[in-house]
Wavefront OBJ file of the C-alpha trace (Angstrom):
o trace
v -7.700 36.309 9.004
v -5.140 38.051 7.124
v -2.282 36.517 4.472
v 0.447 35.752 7.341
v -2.382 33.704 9.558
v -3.733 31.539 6.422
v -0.369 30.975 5.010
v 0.867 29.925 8.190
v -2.316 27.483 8.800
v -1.925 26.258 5.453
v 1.936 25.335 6.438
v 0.594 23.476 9.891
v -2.275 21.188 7.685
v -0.026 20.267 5.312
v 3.158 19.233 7.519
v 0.660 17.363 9.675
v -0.758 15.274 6.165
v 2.612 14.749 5.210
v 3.330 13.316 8.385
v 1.215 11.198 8.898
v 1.359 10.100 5.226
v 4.820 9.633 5.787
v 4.348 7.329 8.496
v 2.392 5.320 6.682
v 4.768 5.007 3.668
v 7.284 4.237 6.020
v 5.686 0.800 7.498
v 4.782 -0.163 4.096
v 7.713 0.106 2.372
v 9.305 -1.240 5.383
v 7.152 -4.460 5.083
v 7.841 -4.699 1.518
v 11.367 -4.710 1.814
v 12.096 -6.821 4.258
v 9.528 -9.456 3.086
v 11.193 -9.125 -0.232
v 14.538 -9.766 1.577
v 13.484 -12.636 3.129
v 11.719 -14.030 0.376
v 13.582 -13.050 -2.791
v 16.903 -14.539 -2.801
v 18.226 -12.355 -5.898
v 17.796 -9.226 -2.891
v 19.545 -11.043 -0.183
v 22.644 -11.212 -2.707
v 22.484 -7.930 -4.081
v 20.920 -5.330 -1.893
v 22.468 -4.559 1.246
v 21.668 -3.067 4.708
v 22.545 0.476 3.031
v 20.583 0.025 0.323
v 17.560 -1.561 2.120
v 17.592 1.253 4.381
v 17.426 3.865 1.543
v 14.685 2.194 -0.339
v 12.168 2.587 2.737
v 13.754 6.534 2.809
v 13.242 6.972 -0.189
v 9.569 6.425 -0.164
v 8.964 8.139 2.822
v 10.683 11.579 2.053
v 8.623 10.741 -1.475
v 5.778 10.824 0.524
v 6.156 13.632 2.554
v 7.329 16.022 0.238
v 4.213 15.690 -2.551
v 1.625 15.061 0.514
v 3.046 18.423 2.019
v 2.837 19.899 -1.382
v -0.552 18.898 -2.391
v -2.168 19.738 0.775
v -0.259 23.147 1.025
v -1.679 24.664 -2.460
v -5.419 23.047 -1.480
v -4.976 25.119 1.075
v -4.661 27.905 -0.743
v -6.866 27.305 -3.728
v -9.658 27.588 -0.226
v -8.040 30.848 1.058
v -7.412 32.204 -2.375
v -11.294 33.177 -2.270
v -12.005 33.443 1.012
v -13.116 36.891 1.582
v -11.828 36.822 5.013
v -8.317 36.620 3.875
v -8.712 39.467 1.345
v -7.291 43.002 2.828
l 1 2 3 4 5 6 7 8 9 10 11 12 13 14 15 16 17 18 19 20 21 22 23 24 25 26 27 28 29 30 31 32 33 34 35 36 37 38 39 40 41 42 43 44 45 46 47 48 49 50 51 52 53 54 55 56 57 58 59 60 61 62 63 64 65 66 67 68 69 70 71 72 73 74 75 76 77 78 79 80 81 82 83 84 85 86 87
């Protein structure tokens, strides 16, 4: 397996992570905010649909981007000595 092919597999693992990390994040923080909507009557006033919205985007881009990142350079910290790769 040379550079392109373990760079490239290290790119697939860690959008797949990510996305399913994401997903996660995304229910969560969806949960959270709309139970704090409902529940919290200082958010009903002062947080609207916008904002709401952003809050659960926030966390999930959050999520995906260090999940990506993390799993990406695990990825290559295996490969980096992997003799395999080495050419």
């Amino acid at each position: 397996m040379g550079h392109k092919e373990a760079q490239a597999e290290c790119i697939r693992e860690g959008t797949i992570y990510a996305a399913k990390a994401s997903g996660i994040a995304a229910v969560i923080s969806t949960v959270a905010t709309l139970g704090a909507v409902r529940y919290v009557p200082w958010v009903t006033k002062n947080i609207n649909y916008t904002g709401r919205a952003l809050i659960v985007s926030a966390a999930t881009l959050g999520t995906f981007i260090i999940t990506s990142e993390q799993t990406i350079l695990e990825c290559g910290r295996r490969h980096y000595d992997d003799p395999a790769v080495k050419s």
